[in-house]
C-alpha positions in Angstrom: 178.8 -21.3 27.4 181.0 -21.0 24.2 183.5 -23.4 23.3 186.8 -21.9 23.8 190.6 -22.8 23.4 193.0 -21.4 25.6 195.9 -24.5 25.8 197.8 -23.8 22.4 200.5 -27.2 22.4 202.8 -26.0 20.0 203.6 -22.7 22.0 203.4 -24.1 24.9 205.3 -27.1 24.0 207.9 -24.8 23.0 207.8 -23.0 26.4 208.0 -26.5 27.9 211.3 -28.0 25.5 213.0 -24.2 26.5 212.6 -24.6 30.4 213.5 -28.7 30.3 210.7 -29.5 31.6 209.5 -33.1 31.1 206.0 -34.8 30.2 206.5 -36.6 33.7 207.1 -33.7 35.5 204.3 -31.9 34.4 201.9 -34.7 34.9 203.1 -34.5 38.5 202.7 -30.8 39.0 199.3 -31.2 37.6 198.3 -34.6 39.1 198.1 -36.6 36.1 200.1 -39.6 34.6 202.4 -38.5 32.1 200.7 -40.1 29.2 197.8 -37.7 29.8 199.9 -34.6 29.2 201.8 -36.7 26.3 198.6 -36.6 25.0 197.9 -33.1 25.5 201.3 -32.0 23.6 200.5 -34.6 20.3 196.8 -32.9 20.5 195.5 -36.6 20.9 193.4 -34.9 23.8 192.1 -31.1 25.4 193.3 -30.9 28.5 190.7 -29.5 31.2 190.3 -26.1 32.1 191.8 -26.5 36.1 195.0 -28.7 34.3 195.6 -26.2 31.8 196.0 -23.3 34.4 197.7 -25.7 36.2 200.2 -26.0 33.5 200.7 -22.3 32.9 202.0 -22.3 36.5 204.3 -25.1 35.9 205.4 -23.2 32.6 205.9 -20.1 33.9 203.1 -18.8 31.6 201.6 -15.4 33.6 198.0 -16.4 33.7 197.0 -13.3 32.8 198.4 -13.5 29.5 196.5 -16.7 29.2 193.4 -15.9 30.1 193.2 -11.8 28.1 191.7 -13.8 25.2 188.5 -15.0 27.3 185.8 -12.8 26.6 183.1 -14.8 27.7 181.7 -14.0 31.3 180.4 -17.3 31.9 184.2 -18.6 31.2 185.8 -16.3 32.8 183.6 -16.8 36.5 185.0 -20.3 36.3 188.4 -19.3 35.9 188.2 -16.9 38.9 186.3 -19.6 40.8 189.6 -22.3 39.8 191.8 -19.7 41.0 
């Protein structure tokens, strides 16, 4: 399986800072403490596959916009199984 990036912090963190949406809020949509998605948005850590679709629904990010770049089959069979 490639390695692949699909979580882009500064867009997103834009998205997030344009809906009010905070770090705490997030971490409870996706089940994490708010110093893990702190993290994610300084770039301190990746956030996993399953929380980064996760936060495209809490976003308001259309997964399918998300996920057009993923080419890979392999990838995108684990996205589908996520879903």
């Amino acid at each position: 399986m490639s390695n692949f990036q699909i979580f882009d912090r500064h867009s997103w963190g834009a998205i997030r800072e344009a809906r009010g949406i905070t770090y705490a809020q997030l971490g409870e949509l996706c089940g994490v403490h708010l110093k893990s998605v702190s993290k994610w948005f300084y770039g301190e850590r990746t956030p996993s596959l399953h929380h980064t679709i996760l936060l495209a629904k809490a976003l308001g990010i259309p997964l399918n916009q998300v996920l057009k770049s993923v080419t890979d089959s392999d990838i995108r069979s684990a996205i589908r199984s996520i879903l």
